[in-house]
Each structure stands twice: as structure tokens, then as C-alpha cells.
DSSP file (Angstrom, degrees, kcal/mol; ACC not computed):
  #  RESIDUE AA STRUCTURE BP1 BP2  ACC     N-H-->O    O-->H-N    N-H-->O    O-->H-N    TCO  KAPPA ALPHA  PHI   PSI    X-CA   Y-CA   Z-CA
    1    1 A X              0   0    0      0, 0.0     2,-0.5     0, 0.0    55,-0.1   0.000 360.0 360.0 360.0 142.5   25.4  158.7  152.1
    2    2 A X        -     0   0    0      1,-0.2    30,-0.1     2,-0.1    32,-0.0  -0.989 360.0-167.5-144.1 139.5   24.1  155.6  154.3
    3    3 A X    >   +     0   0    0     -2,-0.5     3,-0.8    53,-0.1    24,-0.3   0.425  30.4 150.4-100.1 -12.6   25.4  154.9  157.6
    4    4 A X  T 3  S-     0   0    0     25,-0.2    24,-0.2     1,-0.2    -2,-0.1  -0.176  81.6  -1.9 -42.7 136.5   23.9  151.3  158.0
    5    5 A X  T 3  S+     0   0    0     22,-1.0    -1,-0.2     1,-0.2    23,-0.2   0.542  94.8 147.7  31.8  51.5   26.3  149.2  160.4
    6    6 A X    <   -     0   0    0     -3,-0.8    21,-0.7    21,-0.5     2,-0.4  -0.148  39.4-147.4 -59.3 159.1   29.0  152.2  160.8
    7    7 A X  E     -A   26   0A   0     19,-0.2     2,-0.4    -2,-0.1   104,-0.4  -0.968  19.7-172.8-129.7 145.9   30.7  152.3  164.1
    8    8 A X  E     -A   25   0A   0     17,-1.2    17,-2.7    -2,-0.4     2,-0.4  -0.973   5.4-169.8-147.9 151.2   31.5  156.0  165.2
    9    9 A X  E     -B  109   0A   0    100,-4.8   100,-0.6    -2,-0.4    15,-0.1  -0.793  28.9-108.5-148.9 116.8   33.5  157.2  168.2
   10   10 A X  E     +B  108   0A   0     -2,-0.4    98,-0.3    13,-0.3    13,-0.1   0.093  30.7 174.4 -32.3 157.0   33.9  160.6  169.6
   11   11 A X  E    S+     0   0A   0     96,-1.0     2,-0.2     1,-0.2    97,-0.2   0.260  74.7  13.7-113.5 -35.3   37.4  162.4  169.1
   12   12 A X  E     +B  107   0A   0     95,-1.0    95,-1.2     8,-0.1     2,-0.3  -0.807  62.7 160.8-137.2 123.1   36.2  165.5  170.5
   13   13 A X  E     -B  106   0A   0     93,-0.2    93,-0.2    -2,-0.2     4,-0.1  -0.977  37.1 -90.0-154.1 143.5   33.5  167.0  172.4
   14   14 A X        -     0   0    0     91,-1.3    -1,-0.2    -2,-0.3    90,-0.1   0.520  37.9-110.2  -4.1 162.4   32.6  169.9  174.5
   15   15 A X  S    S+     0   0    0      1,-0.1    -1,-0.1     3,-0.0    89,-0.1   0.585 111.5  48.3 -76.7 -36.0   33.0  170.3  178.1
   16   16 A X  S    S+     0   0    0     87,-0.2    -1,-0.1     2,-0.0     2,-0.1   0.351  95.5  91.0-114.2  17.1   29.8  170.2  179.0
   17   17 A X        -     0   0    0     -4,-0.1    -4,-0.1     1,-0.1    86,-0.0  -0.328  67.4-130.4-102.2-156.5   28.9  167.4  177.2
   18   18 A X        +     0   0    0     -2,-0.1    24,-0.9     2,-0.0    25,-0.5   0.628  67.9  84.7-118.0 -22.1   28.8  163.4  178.1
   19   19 A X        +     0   0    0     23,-0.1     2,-0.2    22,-0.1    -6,-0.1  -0.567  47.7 177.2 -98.8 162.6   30.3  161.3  175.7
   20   20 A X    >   -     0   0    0     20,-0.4     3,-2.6    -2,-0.3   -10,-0.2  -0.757  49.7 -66.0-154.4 168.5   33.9  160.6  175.7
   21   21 A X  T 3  S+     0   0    0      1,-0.3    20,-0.1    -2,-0.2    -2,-0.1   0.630 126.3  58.6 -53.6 -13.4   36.6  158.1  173.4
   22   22 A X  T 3  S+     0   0    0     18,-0.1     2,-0.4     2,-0.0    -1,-0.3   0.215  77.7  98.9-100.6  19.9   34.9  155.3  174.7
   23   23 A X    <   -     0   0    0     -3,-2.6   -13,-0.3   -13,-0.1     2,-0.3  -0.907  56.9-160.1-111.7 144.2   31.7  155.8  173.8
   24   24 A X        -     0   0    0     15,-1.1   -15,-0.2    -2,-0.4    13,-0.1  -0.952   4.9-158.9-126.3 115.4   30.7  153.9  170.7
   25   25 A X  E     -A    8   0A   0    -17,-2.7   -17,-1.2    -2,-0.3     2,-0.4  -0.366   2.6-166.3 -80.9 139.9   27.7  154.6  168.4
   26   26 A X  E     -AC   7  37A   0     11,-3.4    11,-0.9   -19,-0.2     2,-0.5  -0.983  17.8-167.4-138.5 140.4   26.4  151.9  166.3
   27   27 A X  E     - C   0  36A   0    -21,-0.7   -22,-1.0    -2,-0.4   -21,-0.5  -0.934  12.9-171.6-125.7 140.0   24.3  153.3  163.8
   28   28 A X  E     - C   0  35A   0      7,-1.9     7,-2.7    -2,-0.5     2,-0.3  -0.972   2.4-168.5-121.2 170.8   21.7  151.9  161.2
   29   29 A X  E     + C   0  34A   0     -2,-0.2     2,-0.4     5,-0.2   -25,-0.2  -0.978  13.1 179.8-152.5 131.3   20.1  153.3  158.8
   30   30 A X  E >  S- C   0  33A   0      3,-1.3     3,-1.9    -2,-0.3     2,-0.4  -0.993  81.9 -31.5-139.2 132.3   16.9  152.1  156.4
   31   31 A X  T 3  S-     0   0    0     -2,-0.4    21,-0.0     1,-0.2    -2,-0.0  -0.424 123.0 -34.2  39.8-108.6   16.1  154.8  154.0
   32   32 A X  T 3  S+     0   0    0     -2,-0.4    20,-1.0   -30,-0.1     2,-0.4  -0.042 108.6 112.4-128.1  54.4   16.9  158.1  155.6
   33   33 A X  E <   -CD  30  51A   0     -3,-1.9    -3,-1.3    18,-0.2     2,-0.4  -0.932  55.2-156.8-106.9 152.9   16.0  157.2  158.6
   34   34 A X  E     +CD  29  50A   0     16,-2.2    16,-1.3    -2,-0.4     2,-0.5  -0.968  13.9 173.9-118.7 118.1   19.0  157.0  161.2
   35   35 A X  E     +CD  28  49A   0     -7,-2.7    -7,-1.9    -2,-0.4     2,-0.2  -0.902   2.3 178.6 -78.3 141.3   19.0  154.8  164.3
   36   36 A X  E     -C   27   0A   0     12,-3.3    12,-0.4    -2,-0.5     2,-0.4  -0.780  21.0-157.0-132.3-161.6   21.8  154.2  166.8
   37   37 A X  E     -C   26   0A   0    -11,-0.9   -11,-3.4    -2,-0.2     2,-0.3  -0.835  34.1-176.9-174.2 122.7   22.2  152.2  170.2
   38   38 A X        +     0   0    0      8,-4.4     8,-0.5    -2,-0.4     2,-0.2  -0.830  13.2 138.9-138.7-159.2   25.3  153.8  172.2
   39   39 A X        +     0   0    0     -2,-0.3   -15,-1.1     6,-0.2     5,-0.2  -0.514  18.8  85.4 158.7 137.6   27.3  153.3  175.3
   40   40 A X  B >  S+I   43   0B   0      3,-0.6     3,-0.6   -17,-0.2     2,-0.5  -0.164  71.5  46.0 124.4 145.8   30.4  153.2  177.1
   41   41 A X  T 3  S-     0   0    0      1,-0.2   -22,-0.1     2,-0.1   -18,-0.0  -0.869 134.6 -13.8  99.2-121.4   32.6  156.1  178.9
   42   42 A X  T 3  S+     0   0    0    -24,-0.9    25,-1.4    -2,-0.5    -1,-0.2   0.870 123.8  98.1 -74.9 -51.4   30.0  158.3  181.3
   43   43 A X  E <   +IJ  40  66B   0     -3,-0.6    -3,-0.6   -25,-0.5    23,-0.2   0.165  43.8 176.0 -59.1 142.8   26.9  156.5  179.2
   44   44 A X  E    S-     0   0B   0     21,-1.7     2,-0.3    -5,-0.2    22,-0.2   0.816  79.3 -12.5 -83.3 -81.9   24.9  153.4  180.5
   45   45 A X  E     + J   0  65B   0     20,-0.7    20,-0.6    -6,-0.1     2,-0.3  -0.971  66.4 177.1-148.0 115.5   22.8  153.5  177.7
   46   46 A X  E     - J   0  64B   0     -8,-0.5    -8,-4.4    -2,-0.3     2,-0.3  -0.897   7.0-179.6-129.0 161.9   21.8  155.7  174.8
   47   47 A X  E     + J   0  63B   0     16,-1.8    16,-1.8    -2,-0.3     2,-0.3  -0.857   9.0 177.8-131.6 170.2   19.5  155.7  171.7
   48   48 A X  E     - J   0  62B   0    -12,-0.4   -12,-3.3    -2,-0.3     2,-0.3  -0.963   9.3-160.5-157.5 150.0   19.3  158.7  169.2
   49   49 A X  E     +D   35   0A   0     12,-4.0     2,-0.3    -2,-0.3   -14,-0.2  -0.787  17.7 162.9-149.8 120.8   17.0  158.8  165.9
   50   50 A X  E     -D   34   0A   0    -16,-1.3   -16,-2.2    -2,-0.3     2,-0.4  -0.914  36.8-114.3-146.1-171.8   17.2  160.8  163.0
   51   51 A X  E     -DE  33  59A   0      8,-1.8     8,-2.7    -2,-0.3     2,-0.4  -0.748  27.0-162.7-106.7 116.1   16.6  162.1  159.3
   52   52 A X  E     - E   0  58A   0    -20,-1.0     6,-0.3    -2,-0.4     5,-0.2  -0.939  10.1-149.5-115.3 150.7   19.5  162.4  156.8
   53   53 A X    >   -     0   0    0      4,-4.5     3,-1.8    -2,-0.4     0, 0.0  -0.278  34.5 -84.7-105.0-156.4   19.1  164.2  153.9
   54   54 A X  T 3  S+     0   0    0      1,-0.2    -1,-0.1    -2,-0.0    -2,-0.0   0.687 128.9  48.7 -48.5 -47.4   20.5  164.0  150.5
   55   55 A X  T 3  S-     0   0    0      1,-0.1    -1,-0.2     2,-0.0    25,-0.2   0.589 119.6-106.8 -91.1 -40.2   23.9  165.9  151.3
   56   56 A X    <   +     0   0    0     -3,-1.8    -3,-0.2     1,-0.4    22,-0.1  -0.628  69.8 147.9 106.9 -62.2   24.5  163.2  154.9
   57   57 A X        -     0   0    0     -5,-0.2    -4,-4.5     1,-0.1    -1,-0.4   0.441  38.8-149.4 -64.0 133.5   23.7  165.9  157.1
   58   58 A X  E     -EF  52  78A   0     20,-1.3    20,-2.3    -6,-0.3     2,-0.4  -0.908   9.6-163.1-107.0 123.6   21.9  164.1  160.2
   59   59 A X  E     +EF  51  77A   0     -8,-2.7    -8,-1.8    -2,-0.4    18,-0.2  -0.957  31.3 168.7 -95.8 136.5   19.0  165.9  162.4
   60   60 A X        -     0   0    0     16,-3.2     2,-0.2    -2,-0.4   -10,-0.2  -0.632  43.0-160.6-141.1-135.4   18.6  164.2  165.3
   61   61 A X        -     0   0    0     -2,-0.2   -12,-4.0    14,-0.2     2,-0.2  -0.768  22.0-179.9-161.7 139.2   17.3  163.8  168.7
   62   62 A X  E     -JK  48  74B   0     12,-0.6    12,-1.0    -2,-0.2     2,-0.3  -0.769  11.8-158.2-139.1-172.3   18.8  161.4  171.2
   63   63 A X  E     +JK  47  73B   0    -16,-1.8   -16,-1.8    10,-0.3     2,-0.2  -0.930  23.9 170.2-150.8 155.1   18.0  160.3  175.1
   64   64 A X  E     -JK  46  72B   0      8,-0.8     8,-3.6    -2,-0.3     2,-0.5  -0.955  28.7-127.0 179.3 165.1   20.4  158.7  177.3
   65   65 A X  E     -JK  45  71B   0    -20,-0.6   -21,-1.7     6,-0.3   -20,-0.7  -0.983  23.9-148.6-138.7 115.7   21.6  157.5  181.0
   66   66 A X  E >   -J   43   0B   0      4,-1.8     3,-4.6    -2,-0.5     2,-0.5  -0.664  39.3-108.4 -93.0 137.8   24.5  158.2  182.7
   67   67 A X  T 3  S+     0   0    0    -25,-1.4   -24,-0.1    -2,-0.4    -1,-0.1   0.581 121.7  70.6 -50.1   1.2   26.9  156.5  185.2
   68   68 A X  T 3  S-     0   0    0     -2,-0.5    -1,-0.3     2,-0.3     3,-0.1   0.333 114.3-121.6 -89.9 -17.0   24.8  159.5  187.5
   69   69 A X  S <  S+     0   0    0     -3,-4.6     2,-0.3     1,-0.3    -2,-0.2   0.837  70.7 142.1  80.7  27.0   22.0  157.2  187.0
   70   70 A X        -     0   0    0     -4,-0.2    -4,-1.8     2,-0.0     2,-0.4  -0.912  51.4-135.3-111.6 123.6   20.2  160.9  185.1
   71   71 A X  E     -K   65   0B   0     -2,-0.3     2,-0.3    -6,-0.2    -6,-0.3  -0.762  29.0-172.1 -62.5 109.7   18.0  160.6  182.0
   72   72 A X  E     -K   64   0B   0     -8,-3.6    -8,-0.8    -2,-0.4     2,-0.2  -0.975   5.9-163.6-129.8 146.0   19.4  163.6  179.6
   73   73 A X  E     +K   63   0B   0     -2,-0.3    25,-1.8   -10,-0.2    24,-1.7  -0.914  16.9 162.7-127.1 115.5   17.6  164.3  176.6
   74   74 A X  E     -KL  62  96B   0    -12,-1.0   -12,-0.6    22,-0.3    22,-0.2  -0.629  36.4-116.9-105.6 175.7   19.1  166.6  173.4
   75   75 A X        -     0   0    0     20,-2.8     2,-0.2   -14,-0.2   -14,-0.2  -0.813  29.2-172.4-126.4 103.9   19.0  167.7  170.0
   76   76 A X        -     0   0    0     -2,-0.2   -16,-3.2    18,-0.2     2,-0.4  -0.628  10.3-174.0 -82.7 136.5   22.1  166.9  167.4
   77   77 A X  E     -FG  59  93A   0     16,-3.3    16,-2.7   -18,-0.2     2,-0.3  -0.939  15.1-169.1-135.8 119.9   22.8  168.2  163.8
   78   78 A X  E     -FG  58  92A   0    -20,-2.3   -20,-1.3    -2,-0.4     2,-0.4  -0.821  13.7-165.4 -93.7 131.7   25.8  166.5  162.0
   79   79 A X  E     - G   0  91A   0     12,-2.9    12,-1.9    -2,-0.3     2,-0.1  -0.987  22.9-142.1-115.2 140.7   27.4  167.5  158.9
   80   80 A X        -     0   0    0     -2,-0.4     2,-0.2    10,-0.2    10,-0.1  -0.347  19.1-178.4 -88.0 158.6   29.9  164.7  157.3
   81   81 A X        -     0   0    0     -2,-0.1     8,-1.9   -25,-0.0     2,-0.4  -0.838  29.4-124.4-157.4 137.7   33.0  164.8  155.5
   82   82 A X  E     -M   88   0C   0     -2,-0.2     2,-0.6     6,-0.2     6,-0.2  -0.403  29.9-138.0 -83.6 134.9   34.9  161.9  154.2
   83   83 A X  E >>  -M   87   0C   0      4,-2.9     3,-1.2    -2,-0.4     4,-0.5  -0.658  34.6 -91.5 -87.7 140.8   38.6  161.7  155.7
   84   84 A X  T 34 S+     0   0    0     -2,-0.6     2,-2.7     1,-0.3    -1,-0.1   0.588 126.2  57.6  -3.9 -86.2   41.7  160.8  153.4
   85   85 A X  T 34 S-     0   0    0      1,-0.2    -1,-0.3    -3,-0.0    -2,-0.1  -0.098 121.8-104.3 -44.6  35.1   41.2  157.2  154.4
   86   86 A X  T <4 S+     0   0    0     -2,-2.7     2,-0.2    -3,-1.2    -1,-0.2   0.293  75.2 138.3  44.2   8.3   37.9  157.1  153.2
   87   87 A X  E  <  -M   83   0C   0     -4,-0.5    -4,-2.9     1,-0.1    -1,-0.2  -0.594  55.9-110.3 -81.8 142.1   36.3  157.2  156.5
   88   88 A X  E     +M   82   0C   0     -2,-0.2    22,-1.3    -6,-0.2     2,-0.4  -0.425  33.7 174.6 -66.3 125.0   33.2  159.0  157.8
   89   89 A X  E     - H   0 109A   0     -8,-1.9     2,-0.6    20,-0.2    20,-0.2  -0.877  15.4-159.0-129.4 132.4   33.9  161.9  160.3
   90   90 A X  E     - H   0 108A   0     18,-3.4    18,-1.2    -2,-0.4     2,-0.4  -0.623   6.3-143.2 -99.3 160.7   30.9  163.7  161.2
   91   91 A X  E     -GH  79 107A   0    -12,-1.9   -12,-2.9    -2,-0.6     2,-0.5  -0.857  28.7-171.4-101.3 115.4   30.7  167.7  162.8
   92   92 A X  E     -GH  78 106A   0     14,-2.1    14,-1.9    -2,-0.4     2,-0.4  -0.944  29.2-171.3-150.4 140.7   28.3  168.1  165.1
   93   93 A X  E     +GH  77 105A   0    -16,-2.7   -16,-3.3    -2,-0.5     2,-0.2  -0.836  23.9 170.5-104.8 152.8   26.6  170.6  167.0
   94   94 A X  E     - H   0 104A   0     10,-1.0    10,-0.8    -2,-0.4     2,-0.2  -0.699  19.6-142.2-139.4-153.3   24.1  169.7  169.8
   95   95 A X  E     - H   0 103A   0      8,-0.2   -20,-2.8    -2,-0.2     2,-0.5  -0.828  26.7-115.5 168.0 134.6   22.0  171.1  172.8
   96   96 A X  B     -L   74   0B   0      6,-3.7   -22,-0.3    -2,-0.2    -2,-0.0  -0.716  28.6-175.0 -77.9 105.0   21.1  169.9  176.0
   97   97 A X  S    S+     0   0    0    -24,-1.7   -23,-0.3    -2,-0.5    -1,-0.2   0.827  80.6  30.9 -27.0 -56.3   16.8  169.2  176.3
   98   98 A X  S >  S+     0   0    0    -25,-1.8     3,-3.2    -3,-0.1    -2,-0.1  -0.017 114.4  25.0-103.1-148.7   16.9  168.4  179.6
   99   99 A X  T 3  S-     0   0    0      1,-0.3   -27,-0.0     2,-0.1    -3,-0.0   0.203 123.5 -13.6  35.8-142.5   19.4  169.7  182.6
  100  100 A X  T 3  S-     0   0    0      1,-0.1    -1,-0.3     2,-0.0    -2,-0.1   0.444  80.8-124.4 -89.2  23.2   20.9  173.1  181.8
  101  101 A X    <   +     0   0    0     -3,-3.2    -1,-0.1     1,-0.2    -2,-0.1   0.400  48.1 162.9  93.4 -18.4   20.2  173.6  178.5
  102  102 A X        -     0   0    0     -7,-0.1    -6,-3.7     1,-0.1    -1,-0.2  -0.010  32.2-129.2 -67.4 157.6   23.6  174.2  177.2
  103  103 A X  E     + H   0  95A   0     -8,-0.2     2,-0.2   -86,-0.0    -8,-0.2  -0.528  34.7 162.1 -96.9 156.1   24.8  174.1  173.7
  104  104 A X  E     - H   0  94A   0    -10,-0.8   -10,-1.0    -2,-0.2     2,-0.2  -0.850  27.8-117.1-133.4 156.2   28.0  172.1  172.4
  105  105 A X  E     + H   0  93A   0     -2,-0.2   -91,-1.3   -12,-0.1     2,-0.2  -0.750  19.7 170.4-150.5 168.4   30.1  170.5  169.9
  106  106 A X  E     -BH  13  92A   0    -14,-1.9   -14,-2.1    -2,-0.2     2,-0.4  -0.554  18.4-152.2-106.3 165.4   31.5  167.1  168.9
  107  107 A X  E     -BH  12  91A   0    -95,-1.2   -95,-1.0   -16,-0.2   -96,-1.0  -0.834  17.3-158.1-124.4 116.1   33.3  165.6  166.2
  108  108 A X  E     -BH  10  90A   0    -18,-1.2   -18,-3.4    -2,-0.4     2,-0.2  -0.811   4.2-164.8 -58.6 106.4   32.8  161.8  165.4
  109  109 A X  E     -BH   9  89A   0   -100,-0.6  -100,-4.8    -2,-0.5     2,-0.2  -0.871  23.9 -98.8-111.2 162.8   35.0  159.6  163.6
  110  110 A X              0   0    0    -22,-1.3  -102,-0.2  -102,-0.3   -23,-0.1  -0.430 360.0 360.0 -24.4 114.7   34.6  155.9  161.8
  111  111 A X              0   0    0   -104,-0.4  -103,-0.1    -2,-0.2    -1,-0.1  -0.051 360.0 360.0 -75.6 360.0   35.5  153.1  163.4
């Protein structure tokens, strides 16, 4: 699976997490390495980078800035599934690096 120039935008996520329907991922991806650039909702400005492997499943680790003007730091692992409409929606559990530490999860769909 290759995610170069994908759009993805939450549909659900945890309580204690940050991102929201208006935050929008834009991902590339050259070999199985994954970047993204995100923003919009609570987020300023976020980056994440990770490894997918054969299957899609994404480890990653992202950083990010909040309309709190706070640097928070995590760790994500997504597992995909293609939706009727042929679109990517990825499954994701995370966890909070910085701040309190807490655990999560999100779901992502294709834009």
C-alpha cells in the first residue's frame, strides 16, 4: 500500500486526544517511509514520520503545536482497511510522549 499525496481526516478520536474533523494530514510516502505535514482544528502545526510495512500498517511518531501554544509529542500505530468506495480508512491507536501520558484511539478516513 503507498500513501504518497493521500489526504486523511479524522472521523473519530478519543477524548483526550487533539485532532478533530478539521484537521487534515497530507501524507507522502517514498519507499516505506511515511511523512506527513498536518494542521487545522486544535493544531497549529504538526509533522509525524513513519515505517509501513508490507501489510500498510504505519509505526509512527509524530510532534505537534496546539492553539495552547504546547509542543506534544506521541507514538501512533495504524492498521488500514480499504472502504467500499475504494478509499483508505486507517485504525489507529496512539499515546501521548509528552503531557500525561495517556493512551487513545482514532480512526482516519481519505479524503
Amino acid at each position: 500500500m503507498n500513501y504518497n499525496n493521500k489526504k486523511f481526516r479524522p472521523i473519530k478520536n478519543s477524548e483526550n486526544g487533539e485532532t478533530t474533523s478539521e484537521t487534515i494530514f497530507e501524507y507522502k510516502q517514498t519507499g516505506n517511509i511515511l511523512a506527513s505535514k498536518y494542521f487545522g482544528g486544535q493544531i497549529i502545526s504538526g509533522h509525524l514520520i513513519g515505517l509501513v510495512d508490507d501489510n500498510g500498517n504505519i509505526e509512527m511518531r509524530y510532534h505537534q503545536v496546539n492553539t495552547k501554544n504546547e509542543l506534544m509529542t506521541g507514538i501512533c500505530f495504524s492498521k488500514p482497511e480499504i472502504t467500499k468506495n475504494g478509499k483508505i480508512r486507517l485504525y489507529e491507536t496512539w499515546q501521548w510522549t509528552s503531557g500525561d501520558k495517556t493512551s487513545g484511539e482514532s480512526i482516519l478516513e481519505e479524503i
